[in-house]
N, C-alpha and C positions, 0 to 999 in steps of 0.2 A: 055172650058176656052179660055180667047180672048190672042192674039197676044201678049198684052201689059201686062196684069196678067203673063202670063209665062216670058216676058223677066224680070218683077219686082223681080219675085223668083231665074233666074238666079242669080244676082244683090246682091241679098241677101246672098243667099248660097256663094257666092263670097269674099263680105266681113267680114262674118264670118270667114273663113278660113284663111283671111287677119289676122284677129285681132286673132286670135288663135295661130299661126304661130309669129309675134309678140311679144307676152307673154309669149310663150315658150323660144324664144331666150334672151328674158329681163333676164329672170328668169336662164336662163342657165351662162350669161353670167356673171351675178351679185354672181352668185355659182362659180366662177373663181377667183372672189377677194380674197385677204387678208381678214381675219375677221373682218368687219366693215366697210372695206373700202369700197366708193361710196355708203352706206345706209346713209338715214336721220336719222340722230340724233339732230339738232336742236344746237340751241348757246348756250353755258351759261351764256353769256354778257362777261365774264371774262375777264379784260383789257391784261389779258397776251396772248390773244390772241387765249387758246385752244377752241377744240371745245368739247362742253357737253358730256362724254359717258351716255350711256343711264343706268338708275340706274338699276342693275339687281337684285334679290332676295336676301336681307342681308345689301344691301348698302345704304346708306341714305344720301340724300343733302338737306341742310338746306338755306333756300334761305332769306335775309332781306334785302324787296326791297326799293329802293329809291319811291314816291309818285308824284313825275312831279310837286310836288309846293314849296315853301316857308315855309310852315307849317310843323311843327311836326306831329309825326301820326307815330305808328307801322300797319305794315302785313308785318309775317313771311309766308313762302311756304316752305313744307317737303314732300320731294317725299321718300319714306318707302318703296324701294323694290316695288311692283304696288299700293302702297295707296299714295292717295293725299290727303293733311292734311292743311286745312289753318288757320293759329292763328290770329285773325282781319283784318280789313281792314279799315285802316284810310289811309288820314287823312281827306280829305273832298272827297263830294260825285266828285267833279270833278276829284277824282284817281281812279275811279271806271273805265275808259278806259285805263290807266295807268297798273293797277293791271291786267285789262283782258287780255289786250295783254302781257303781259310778263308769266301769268302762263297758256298760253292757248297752250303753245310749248312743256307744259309737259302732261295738261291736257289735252289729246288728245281725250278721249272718252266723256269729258264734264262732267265727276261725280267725284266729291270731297268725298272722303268717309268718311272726318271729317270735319267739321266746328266748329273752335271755337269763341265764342264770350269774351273775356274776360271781361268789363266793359263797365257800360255805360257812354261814354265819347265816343265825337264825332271823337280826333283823332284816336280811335281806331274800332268803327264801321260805320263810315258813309257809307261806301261802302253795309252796308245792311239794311238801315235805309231811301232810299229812297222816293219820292212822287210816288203813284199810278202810274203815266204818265211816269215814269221817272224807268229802265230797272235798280234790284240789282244785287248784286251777287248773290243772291237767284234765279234770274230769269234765268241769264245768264249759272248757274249749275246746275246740277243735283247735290242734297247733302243727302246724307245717314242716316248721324248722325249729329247733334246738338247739341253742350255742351252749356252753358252761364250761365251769373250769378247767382247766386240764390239769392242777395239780390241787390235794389236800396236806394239809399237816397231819405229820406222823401222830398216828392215834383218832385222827377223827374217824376214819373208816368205819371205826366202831362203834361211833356215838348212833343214837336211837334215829333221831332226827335225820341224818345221813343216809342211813339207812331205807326210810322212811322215802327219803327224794328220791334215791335211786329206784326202788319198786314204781313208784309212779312216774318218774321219767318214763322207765323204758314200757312200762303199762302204754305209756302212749306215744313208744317205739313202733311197738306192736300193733297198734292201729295203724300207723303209719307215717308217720311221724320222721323224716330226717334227722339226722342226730351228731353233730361234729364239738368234740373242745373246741375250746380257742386255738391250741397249738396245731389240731387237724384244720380248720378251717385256711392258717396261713401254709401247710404244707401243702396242702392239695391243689395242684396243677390246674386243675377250671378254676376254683373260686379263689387262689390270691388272697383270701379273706375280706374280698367285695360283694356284694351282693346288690345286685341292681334294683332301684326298687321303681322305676320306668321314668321317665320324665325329668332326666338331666338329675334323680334323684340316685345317691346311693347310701348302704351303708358298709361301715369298714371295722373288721374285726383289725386294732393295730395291733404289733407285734411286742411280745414283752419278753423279759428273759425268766420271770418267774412263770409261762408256762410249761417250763422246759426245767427248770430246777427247783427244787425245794426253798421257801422260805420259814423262815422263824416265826412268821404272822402269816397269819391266813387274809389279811386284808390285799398282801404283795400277789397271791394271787387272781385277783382281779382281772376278770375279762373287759379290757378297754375298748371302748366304740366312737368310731366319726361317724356321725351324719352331717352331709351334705349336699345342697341342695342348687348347687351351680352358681349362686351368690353369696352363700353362709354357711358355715362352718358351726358346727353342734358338740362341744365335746362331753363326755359320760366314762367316769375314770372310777367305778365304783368306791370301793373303799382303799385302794391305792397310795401307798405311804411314802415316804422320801426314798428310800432306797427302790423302789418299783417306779418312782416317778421319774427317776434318774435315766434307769434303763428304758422307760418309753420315750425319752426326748433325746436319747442315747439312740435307739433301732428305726424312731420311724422321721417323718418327714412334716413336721405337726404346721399345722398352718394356724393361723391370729382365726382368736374362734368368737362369732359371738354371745354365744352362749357356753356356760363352763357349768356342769354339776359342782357343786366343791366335792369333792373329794372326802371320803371318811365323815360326812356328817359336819365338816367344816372345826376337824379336830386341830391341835399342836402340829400333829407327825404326818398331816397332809398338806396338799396346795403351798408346796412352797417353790422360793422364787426359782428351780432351778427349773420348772415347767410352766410358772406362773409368765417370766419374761419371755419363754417362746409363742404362747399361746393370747398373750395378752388380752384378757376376757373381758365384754362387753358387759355381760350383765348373767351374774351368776346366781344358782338357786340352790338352798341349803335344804335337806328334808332332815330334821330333827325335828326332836320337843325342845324346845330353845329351854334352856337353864334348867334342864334337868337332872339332879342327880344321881340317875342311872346308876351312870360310869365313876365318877368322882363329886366330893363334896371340895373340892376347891372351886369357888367358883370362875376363877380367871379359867378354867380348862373348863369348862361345859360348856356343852356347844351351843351355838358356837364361840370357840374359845377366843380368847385376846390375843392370839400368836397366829391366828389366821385372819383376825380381822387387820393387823398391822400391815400381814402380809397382800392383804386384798386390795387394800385400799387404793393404793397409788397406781391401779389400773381400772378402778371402776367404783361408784358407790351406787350401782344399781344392782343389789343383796337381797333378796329374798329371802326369808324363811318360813317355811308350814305351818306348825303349830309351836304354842308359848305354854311350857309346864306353870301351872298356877300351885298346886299343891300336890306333891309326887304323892306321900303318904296319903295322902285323901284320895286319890289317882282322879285330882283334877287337873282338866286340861282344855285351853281355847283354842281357836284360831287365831294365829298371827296377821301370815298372809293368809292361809287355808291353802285351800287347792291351786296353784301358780299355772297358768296354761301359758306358754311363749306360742307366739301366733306369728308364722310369717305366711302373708300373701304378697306374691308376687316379687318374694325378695323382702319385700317390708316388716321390721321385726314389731311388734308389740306386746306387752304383758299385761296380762287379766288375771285379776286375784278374786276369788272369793270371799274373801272378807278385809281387811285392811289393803290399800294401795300402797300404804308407807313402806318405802325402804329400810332398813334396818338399821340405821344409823339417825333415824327420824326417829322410831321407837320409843316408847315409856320404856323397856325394859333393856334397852340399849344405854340411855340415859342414866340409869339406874345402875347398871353390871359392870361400865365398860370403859376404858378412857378411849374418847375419841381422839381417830390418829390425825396429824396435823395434814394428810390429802385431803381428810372430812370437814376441815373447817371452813 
């Protein structure tokens, strides 16, 4: 063996011992700390400034994140003890870097073990409805399971966008990927449409009549979900309108929740009392651009509108909302709440906002848009 061969194995054996030696003392020193202290745990945006703990077996945080634009759009993020669960991703495919950077601090392994689609409506899936050339969430995760709609309106099949989600749904069929509607998931004999997620945790695809019939809005097709956590009830009714709202408080068995999405963006033709009184919600989270002209320039109907805050009121003034349009034509846009994380450990609910704490009924632009109902005074 020449001269140079032997000193290179010196060299080697060398710095192994280095790096060995190293890891030992990391690893020693970091077993000296206080529990937690100096580990990554990651942000939770929270404007109040904490830092995330890490969700351990039982505990669950419920994240509605702000989208980086102007537009309306739901995606919810539910870290379940170690399942990662995402309810849509709107609003346009340009929140698709928006959305990846914010839940890639939890998803650290890169596998979502739920993906839900709820309807087809661009604020609520573009992020997996992308073009070929162009990187979904499908692409960017590994995902286990697949819920979505079981029914479109006549005529969507065709649209671009639809199209679009289906190639990348089943793209990542084909890796492997489980794959059930909503209407498959209540029919099928093992899953009832529960899905256990360990630890006295589950979730529940509940049963609706629009995934079985046509409706006139595609919002009536909404895949509705409980989570449940052995002490708290979590409801998520995507975009779900009074006539769909009927029929789920009509087929299932809803229980007082403490936590309520509103519904549709916290439109006129959602959250009303015929589901509001069975559900009676503790503390509900709206993901709009608050007063944006989108959808309409009246502004008693922009969301959220006046015929949902009437409705809300007299069961909770703990209202949340993401972001506040400042100038739609300029396509400016703030944080309200910002990113809303509902945190329960051990049973115990609390909310952490990324930028404003106030409720919406505290609000400058509440004060401003809205007459206060006489629960709020």
């Amino acid at each position: 063996m020449s001269k140079k061969h032997i000193l290179r194995g010196v060299a080697l054996v060398f710095l192994a011992l280095v790096m060995c030696v190293s890891l030992c003392s990391c690893a020693y020193f970091e077993a000296l700390l206080p529990d937690g202290a100096g580990k990554s745990r990651g942000s939770s945006g929270g404007g109040d400034g904490e830092k995330n703990n890490v969700v351990v077996e039982g505990d669950i945080e419920i994240h509605f994140l702000e989208l980086g634009n102007r537009y309306t759009g739901d995606c919810t993020y539910i870290k379940a003890g170690d399942k990662d669960i995402l309810i849509d991703a709107g609003s346009k495919v340009s929140s698709i870097k928006t959305i990846d950077e914010y839940i890639e601090r939890y998803v650290t392994d890169k596998k979502l073990e739920y993906v839900i689609v709820t309807h087809a409506h661009e604020d609520h899936y573009a992020g997996f409805a992308t073009y070929e050339n162009v990187d979904s969430l499908f692409d960017l995760y590994e995902c286990e399971v697949i819920i979505d709609f079981a029914q479109i309106t006549t005529g969507r099949e065709e649209k671009v966008m639809y199209k679009n989600y289906v190639r990348e749904r089943d793209a990542e069929i084909e890796k492997g990927a489980k794959h059930y509607t909503a209407a498959e998931c209540i029919e099928d004999e093992t899953i009832k449409g529960v899905f256990d997620l360990g630890d006295g945790m589950s979730l529940t695809v509940l049963d609706s009549y629009y995934y079985y019939n046509k409706s006139t809005t595609e919002n009536d097709h909404s895949v509705c979900t409980l989570l449940e956590d052995g002490k708290n009830s979590y409801l998520f009714t995507g975009d779900l309108e009074k006539k769909g709202e009927e029929k789920l408080v009509e087929m299932n068995d809803l229980p007082e929740v403490k936590l309520y999405k509103a519904g549709h963006h916290g439109s006129k033709t959602s959250s009303n009392e015929v589901l509001l009184e069975v559900i009676k919600p503790e503390i509900v989270c709206v993901c709009c651009c608050c007063g944006s002209p989108e959808y309409t320039s009246t502004n008693k109907n922009q969301f959220p509108t006046q015929a949902f805050v009437d409705r809300i009121a007299p069961y909770t003034d703990k209202v949340y909302v993401t972001t506040l349009c400042v100038d739609y034509e300029k396509e400016e846009f703030k944080s309200m709440n910002g990113d809303i994380i509902v945190r329960s450990v051990d049973g115990e609910v609390s909310v952490h906002c990324s930028a404003s704490k106030d409720v919406l009924k505290d609000s400058n632009w509440f004060k401003k848009n809205r007459t206060t109902p006489s629960a709020w005074k």
